[in-house]
C-alpha positions in Angstrom: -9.3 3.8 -9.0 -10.1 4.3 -5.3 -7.6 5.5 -2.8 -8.8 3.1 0.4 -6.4 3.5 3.2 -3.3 6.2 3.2 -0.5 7.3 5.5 2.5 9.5 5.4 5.4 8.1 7.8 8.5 10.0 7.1 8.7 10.7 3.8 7.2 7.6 2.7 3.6 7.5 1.6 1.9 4.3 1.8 -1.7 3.9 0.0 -3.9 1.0 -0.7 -6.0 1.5 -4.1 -9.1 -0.4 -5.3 -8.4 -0.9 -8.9 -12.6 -1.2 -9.2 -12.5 -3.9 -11.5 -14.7 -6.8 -11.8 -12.4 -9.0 -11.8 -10.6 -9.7 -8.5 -7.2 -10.9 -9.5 -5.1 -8.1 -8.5 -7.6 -6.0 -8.1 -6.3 -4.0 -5.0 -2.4 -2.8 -5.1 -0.2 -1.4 -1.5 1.7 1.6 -3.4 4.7 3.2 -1.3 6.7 5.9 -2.1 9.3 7.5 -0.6 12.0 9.7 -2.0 13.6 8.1 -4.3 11.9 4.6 -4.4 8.0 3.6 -5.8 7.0 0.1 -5.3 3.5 -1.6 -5.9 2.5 -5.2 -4.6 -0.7 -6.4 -6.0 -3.3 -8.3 -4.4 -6.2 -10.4 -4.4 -8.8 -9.9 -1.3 -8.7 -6.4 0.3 -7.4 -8.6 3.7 -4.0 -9.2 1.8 -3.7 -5.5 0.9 -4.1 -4.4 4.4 -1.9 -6.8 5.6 1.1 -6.2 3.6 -0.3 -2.3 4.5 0.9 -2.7 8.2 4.1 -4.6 7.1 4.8 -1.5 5.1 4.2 0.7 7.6 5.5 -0.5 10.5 9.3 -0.6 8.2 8.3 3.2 7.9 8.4 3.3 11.6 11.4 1.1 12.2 13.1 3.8 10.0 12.0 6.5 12.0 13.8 5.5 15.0 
């Protein structure tokens, strides 16, 4: 596993991970984590991933204000 993009917004940590597999269903997954909370979307192309990436992190900034 590859760590590809990361960022700490708050408290929440939001990562997207290569998986390195062959096969590319589900290959990458957006991990967040913030206190209390872990939640992992999986997805197919690396485009998805850093899509749903932003969406994550601009919520992290929404909360910040």
């Amino acid at each position: 596993m590859k760590i590809c993009t990361s960022a700490r917004i708050n408290d929440a940590l939001i990562e997207i991970e290569d998986l390195e597999q062959p096969d590319p269903e589900n290959r990458y997954t957006v991990v967040w984590r913030d206190k209390d909370e872990e939640n992992r979307y999986s997805a197919r192309s690396i485009e998805d991933a850093e899509e749903y990436y932003q969406y994550r992190c601009r919520l992290a900034e929404q909360r910040r204000i």
